[in-house]
KOLVEX-527290 format. One record per residue (C-alpha): x, y, z; residue in three letters; residue number from 1. Coordinates in steps of 0.02 Angstrom, whole numbers, plus 50000, padded with zeros to 5 digits. Layout:
# KOLVEX-527290
MIDO X Y Z ALA NUM
...
***
This chain:
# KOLVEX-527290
MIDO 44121 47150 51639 UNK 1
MIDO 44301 47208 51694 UNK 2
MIDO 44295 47273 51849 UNK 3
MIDO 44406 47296 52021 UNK 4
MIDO 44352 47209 52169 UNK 5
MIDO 44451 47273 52328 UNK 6
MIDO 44481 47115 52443 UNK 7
MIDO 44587 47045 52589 UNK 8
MIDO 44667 46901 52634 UNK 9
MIDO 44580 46773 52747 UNK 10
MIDO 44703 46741 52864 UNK 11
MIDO 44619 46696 53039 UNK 12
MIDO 44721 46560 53160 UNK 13
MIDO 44622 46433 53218 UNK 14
MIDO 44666 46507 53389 UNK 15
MIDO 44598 46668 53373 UNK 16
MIDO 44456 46687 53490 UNK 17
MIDO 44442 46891 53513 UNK 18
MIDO 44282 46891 53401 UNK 19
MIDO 44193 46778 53288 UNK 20
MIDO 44289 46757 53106 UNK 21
MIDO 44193 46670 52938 UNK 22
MIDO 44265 46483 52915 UNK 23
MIDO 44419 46451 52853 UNK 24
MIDO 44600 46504 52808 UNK 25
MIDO 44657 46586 52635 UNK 26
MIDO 44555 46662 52502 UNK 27
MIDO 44500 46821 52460 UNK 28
MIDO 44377 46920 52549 UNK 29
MIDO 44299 47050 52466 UNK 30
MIDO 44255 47204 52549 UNK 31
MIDO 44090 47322 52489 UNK 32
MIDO 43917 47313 52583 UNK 33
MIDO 43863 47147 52585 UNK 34
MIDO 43997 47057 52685 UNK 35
MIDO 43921 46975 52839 UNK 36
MIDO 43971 46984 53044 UNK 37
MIDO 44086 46840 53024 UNK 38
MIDO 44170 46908 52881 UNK 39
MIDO 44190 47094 52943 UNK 40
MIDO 44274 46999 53099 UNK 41
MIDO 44396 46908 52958 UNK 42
MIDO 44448 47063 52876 UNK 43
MIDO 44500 47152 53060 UNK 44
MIDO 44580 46986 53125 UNK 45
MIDO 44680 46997 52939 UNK 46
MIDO 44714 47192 52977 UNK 47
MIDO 44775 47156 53156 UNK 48
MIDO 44897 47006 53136 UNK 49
MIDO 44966 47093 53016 UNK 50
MIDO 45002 47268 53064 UNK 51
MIDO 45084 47186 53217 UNK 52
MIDO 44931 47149 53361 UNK 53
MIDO 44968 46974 53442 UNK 54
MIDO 44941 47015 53626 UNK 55
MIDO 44751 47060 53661 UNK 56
MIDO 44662 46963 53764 UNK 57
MIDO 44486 47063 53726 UNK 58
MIDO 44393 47125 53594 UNK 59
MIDO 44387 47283 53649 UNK 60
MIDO 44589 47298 53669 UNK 61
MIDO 44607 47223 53519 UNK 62
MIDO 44515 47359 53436 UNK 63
MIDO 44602 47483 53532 UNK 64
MIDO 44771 47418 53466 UNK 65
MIDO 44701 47438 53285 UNK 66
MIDO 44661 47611 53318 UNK 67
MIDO 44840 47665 53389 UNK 68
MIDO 44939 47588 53262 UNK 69
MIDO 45031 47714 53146 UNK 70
MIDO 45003 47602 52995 UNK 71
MIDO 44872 47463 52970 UNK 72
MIDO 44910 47331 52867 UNK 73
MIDO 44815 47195 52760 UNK 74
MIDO 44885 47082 52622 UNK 75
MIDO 44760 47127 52467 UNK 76
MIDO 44743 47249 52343 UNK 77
MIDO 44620 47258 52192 UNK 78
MIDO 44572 47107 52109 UNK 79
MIDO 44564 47129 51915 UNK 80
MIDO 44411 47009 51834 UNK 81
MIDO 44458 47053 51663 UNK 82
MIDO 44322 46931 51602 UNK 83
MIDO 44330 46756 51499 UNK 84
MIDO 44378 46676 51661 UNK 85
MIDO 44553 46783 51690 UNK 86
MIDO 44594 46857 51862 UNK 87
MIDO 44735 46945 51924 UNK 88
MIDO 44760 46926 52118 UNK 89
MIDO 44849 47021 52219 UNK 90
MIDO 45017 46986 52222 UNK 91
MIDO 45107 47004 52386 UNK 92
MIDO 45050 47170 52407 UNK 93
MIDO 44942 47263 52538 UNK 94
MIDO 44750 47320 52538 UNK 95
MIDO 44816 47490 52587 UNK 96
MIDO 44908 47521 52434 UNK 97
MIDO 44754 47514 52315 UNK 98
MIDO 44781 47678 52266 UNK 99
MIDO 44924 47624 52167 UNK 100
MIDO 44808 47597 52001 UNK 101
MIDO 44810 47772 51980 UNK 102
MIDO 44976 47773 51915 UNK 103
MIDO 44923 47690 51773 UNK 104
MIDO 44828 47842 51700 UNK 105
MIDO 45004 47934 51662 UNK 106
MIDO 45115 47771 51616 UNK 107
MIDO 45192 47765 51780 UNK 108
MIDO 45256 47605 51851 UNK 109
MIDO 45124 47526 51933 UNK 110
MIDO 45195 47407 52103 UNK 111
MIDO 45095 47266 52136 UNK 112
MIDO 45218 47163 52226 UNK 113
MIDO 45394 47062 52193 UNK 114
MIDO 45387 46925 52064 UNK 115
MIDO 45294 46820 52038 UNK 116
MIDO 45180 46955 52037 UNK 117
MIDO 45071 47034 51916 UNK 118
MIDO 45132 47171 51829 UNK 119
MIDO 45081 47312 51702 UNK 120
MIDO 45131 47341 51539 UNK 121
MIDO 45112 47508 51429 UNK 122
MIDO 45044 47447 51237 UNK 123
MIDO 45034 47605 51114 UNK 124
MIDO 44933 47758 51187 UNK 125
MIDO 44806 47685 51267 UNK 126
MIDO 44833 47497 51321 UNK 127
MIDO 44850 47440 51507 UNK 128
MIDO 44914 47255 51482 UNK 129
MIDO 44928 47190 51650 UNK 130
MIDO 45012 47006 51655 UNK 131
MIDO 44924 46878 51772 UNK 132
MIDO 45122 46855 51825 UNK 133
MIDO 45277 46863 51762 UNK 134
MIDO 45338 46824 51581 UNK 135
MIDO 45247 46838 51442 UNK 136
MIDO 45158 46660 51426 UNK 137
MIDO 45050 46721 51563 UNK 138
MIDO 44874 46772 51537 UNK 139
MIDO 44841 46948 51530 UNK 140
MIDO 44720 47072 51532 UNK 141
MIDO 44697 47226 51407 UNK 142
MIDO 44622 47385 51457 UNK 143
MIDO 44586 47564 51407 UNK 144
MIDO 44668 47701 51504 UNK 145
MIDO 44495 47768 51484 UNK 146
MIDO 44424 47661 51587 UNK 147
MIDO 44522 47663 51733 UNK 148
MIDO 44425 47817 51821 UNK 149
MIDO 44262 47731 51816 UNK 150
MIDO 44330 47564 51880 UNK 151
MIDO 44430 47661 52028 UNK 152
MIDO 44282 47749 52064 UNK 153
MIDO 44188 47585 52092 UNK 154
MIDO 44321 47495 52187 UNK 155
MIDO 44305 47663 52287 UNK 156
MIDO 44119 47655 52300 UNK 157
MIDO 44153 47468 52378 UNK 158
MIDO 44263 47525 52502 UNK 159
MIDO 44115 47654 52567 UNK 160
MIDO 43974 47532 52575 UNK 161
MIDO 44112 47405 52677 UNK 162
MIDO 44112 47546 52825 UNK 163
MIDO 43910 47511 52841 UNK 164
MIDO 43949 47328 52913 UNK 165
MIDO 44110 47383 52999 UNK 166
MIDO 44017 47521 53117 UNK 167
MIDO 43883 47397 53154 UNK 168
MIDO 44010 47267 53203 UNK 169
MIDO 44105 47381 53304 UNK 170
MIDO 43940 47438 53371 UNK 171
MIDO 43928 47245 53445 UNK 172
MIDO 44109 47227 53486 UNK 173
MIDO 44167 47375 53552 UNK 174
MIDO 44045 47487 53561 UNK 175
MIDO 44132 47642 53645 UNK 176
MIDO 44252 47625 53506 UNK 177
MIDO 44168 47624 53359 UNK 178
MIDO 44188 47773 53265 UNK 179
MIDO 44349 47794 53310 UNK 180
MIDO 44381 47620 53224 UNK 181
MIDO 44294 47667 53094 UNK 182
MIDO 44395 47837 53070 UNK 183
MIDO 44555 47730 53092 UNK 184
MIDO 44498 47622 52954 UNK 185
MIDO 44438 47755 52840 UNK 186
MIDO 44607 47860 52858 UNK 187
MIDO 44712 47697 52823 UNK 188
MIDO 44639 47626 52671 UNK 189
MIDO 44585 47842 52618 UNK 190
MIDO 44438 47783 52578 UNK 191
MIDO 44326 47937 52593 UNK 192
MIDO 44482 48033 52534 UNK 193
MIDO 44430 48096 52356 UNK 194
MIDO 44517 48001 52201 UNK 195
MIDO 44636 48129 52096 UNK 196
MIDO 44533 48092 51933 UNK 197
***
């Protein structure tokens, strides 16, 4: 089935000892309901390194510098499983911009990083031909413009379920703080923000 997946990159330092973080370096994380402890503690380590946070020395200050910062960060986006074993990955782009696919439903340029990148393509009426990378010997994936409100909607849905196992790690980690993380994280990635479909 063709479907978005919204993930992060896993991107915790072997010296990063504010919280506990799921085994190693690289890959994608996905974010919806299921993720574990560890893995919620990935995906804010990801968010903190990279909008900026290198000087806590607690969990809880660490959490507070999320909160304050005017923009979070996190290298991701949408994962496209087009089926038949083709992906498209993120391509140098950030989790925060997943709202981007919506430009797609009027033939608007769609920016999902500098090449290598993938990138869309407009076929006829209807088609959304996005390119595994760039050129045209690439693998690719075709989809209805029709589509694209039901898979957005999911990816959305994900994004919901992933604040259940954020509040109840905050809940362990900095407790006093949690909804306010929670908020922070909401508001960045619009989340709960309704889609314009």
């Amino acid at each position: 089935m063709v479907r978005f997946s919204p993930v992060i990159t896993r991107s915790a330092p072997e010296t990063f000892d504010l919280w506990p973080v799921s085994g190693g370096d690289g890959g994608w994380l996905h974010l919806d309901g299921t993720v574990g402890q560890d893995e919620v503690g990935s995906v804010l380590c990801t968010m903190y390194l990279d909008s900026g946070g290198r000087d806590a020395r607690t969990a809880a200050a660490a959490v507070h510098e999320l909160i304050g910062f005017d923009t979070l960060c996190g290298r991701g986006g949408l994962l496209l499983d087009g089926g038949g074993g083709v992906r498209v990955e993120p391509g140098g782009t950030d989790l925060f911009e997943w709202r981007t696919w919506l430009h797609a439903l009027h033939r608007a340029p769609v920016d999902l990083g500098d090449p290598p990148a993938p990138w869309v393509e407009y076929v006829g009426v209807d088609v959304v031909r996005v390119w595994v990378d760039e050129g045209r010997d690439a693998p690719h994936v075709d989809l209805s413009r029709t589509v694209l409100p039901a898979m957005l909607r999911a990816a959305q849905r994900d994004l919901v379920d992933f604040l259940g196992p954020l509040r109840s790690w905050a809940g362990v980690h900095s407790p006093h703080q949690a909804e306010l993380l929670v908020a922070s994280v909401d508001a960045g990635l619009q989340i709960t923000e309704p889609l314009p479909l």
